[in-house]
C-alpha positions as CSV (number, residue, x, y, z in Angstrom):
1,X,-34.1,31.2,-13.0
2,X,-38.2,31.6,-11.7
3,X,-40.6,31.1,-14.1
4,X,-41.4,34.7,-14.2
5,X,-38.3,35.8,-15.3
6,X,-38.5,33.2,-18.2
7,X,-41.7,34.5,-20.1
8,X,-40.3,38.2,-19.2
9,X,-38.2,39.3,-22.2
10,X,-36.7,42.7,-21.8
11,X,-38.8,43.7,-25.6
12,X,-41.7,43.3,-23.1
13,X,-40.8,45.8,-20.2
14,X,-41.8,49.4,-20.4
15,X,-40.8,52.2,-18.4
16,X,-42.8,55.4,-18.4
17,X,-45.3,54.4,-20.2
18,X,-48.0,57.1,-21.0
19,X,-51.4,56.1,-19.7
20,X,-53.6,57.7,-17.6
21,X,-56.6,55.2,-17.0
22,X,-56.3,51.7,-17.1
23,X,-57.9,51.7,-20.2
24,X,-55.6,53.6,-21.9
25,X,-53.0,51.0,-20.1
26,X,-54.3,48.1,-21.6
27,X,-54.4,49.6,-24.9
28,X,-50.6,50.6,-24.4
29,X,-50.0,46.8,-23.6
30,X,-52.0,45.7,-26.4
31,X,-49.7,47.5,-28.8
32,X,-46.8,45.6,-26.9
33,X,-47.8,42.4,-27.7
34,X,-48.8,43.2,-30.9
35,X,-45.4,44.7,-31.7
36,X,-42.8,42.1,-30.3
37,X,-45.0,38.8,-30.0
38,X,-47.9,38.9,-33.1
39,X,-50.9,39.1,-30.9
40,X,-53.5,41.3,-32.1
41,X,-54.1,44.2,-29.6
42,X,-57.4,43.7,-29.6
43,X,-57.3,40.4,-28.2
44,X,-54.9,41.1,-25.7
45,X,-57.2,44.3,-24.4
46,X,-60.6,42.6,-24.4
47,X,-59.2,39.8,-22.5
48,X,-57.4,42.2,-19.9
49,X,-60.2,44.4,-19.6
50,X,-62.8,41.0,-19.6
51,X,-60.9,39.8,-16.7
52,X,-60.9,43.2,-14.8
53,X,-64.5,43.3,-15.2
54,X,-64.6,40.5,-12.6
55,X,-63.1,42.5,-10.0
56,X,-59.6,44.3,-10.0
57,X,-56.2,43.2,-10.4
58,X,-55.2,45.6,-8.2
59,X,-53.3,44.2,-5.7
60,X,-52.1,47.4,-3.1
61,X,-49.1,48.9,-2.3
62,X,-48.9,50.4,-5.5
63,X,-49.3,47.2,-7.6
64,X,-51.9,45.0,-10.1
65,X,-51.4,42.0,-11.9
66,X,-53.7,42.0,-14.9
67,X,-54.0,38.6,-16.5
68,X,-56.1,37.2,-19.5
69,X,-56.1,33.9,-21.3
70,X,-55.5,34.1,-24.8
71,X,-57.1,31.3,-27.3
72,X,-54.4,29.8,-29.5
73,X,-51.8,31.0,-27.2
74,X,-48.9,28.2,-26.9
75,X,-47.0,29.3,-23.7
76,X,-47.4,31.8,-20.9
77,X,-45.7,35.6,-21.7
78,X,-45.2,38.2,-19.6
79,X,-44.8,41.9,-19.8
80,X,-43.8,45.0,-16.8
81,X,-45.1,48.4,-17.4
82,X,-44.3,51.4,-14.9
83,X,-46.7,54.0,-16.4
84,X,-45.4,57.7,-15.9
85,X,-47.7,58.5,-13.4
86,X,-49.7,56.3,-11.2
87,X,-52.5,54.9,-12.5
88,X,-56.2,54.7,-10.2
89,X,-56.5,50.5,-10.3
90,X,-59.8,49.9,-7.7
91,X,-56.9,48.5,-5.2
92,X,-57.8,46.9,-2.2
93,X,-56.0,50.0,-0.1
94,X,-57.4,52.6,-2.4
95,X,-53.4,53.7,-3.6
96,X,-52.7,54.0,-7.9
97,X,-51.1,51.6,-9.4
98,X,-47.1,52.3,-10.5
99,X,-46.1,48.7,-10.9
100,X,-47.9,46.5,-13.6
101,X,-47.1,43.0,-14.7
102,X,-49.2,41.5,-17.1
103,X,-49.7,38.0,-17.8
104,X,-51.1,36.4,-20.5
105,X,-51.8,32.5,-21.0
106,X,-53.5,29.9,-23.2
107,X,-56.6,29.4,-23.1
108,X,-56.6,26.3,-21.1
109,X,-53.5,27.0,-18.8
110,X,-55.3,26.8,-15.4
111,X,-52.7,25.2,-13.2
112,X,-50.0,27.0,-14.8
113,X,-52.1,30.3,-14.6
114,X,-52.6,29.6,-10.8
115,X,-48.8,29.2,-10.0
116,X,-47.9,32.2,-12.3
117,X,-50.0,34.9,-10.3
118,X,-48.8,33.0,-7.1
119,X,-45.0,33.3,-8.2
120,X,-45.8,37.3,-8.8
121,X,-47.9,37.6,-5.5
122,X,-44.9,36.4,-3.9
123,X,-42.6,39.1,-5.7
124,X,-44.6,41.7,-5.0
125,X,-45.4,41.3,-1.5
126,X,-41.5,41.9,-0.8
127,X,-41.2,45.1,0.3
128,X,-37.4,44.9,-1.2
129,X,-38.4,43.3,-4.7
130,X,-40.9,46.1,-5.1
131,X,-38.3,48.8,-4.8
132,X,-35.8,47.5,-6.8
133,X,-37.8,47.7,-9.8
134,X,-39.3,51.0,-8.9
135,X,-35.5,52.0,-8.6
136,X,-34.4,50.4,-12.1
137,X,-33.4,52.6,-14.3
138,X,-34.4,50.4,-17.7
139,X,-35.6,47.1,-19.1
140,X,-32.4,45.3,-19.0
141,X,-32.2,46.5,-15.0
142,X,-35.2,45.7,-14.5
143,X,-34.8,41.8,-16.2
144,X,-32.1,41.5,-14.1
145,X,-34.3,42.6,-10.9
146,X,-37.3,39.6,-11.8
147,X,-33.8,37.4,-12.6
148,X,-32.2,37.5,-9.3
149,X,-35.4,36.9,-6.7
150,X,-35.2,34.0,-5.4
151,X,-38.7,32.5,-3.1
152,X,-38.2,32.4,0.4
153,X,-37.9,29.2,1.5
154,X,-40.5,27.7,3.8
């Protein structure tokens, strides 16, 4: 199994999420991890939203990887959100965002951090990985989806 799939429990995937700003998303996702893994939404949005200050996790083609650090985090964690309707993200092509995974790590996890977003840039850039989860029809479809990809060897 990839590492993505690992920290991706299906508790963590949403579909149809309601949020129409990425505000509103990372307040969504704050109440996520505050529900199924005891981190205060509060942290989880002001680091999201600290990070997207930076510049946008927007990636294109309809996707963004928001990603924060978390102090007194001990491992990586993972959550997918498809919001209801697409969400405008600041993407490089200028399209809304209707795939979101967000990653969360401790506060020191720079290596790890690096070869998480890598893992997911990879993911998403397949045309084929990207609709197969747009096409899942819930969490445990979608677990399966993250599960199955394999990296393309070099």
């Amino acid at each position: 199994m990839n590492q993505i799939a690992q920290l991706l429990p299906e508790a963590n995937i949403a579909l149809n999420l309601e949020a129409t700003s990425k505000k509103r998303l990372f307040e969504q996702i704050g109440a996520l991890f505050e529900s199924h893994s005891q981190i205060a939404r509060s942290v989880v949005f002001d680091s999201l939203f600290a990070r997207e200050r930076l510049g946008s996790t927007g990636l294109g083609q309809g996707i963004a990887i928001p990603h924060g650090r978390i102090k007194g985090l001990k491992q990586a964690m993972g959550a997918f959100v498809r919001p209801q309707q697409p969400i405008p993200f600041d993407s490089p092509d200028g399209k809304p965002v209707e795939q979101v995974f967000v990653l969360l790590v401790p506060e020191h996890a720079t290596e790890e951090h690096l070869e998480l977003l890598s893992e997911l840039a990879q993911m998403f850039g397949e045309r084929s990985f990207r609709e197969q989860v747009a096409m899942a029809a819930d969490a445990a479809e979608v677990r399966q989806v993250f599960a199955a990809w394999q990296p393309e060897p070099l």
